[in-house]
N, C-alpha and C positions, 0 to 999 in steps of 0.2 A: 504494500500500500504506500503509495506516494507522500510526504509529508503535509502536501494541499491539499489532499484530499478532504478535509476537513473543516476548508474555506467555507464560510456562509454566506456562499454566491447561486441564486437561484438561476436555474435556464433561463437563456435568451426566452424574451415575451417572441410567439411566433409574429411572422410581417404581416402587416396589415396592410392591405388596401389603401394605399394615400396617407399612408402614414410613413412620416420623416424616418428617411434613412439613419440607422447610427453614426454619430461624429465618430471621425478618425481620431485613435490618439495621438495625444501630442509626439511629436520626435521627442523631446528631452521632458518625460511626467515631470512637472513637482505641485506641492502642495499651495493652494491658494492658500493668499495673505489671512486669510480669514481663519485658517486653523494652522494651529501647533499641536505640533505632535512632541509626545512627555513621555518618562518613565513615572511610574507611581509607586514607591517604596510600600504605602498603605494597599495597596491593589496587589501589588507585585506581579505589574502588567504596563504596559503601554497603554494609552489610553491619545485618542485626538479630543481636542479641546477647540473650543469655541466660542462666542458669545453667551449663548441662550443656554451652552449646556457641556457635554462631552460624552464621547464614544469609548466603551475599556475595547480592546483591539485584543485579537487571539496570536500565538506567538508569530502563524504564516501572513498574518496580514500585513503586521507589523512589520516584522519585515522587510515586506512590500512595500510600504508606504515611507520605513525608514530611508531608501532607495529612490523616491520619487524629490530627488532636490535641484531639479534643472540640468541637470550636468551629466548623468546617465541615459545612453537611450534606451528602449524597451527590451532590444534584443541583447544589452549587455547587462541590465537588469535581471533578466531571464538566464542566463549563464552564472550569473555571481548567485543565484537563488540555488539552480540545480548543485551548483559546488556545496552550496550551505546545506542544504535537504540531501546532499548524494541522490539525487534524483535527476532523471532525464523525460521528456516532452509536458512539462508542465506547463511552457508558453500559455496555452490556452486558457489556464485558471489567473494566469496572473493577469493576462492581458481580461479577461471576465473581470475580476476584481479591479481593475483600472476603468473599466468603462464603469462601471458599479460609483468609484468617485466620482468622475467625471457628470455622472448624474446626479451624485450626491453633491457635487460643488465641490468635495472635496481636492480633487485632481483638475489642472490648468496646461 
């Protein structure tokens, strides 16, 4: 079992009819100005934070999101992850998990 496995990324909504194609991700993810991403010694977890509130994040997303700071593109993101997890073709969850921000606001 891959270490993504466990991501809390639901399937793509099917295509609808006239309904907007998914945005591309960005070449270099990073986090909009809007959120910081933290360790929480009280949590003993990552957690994003925000105005209104904050997200506790699970160790694979994190991560992923620690990785998202401008400077990385998605396919060296994806190689530095597989090293991390020892795991090979997870692209697919991480780039899920990015369009996932990206809807969320979190991802720019």
């Amino acid at each position: 079992m891959n270490a993504l496995a466990s991501l809390p990324i639901s399937s793509p909504a099917p295509a609808v009819a006239g309904a907007a194609a998914p945005r591309a991700l960005p070449a270099f993810p990073k986090l909009s100005r809007l959120y910081r991403l933290q360790y929480e010694q009280v949590q003993s977890a990552w957690v994003l934070l925000y105005p209104e509130g904050m997200v506790k994040l699970n160790d694979s997303t994190s991560e992923i999101l620690r990785r998202c700071n401008g400077e990385r593109s998605v396919d060296a993101m994806v190689a530095d992850l597989e090293t991390l997890f020892n795991a090979k073709g997870i692209a697919p969850q991480v780039e899920d998990l990015l369009h996932e921000g990206m809807r969320r606001g979190w991802i720019v």
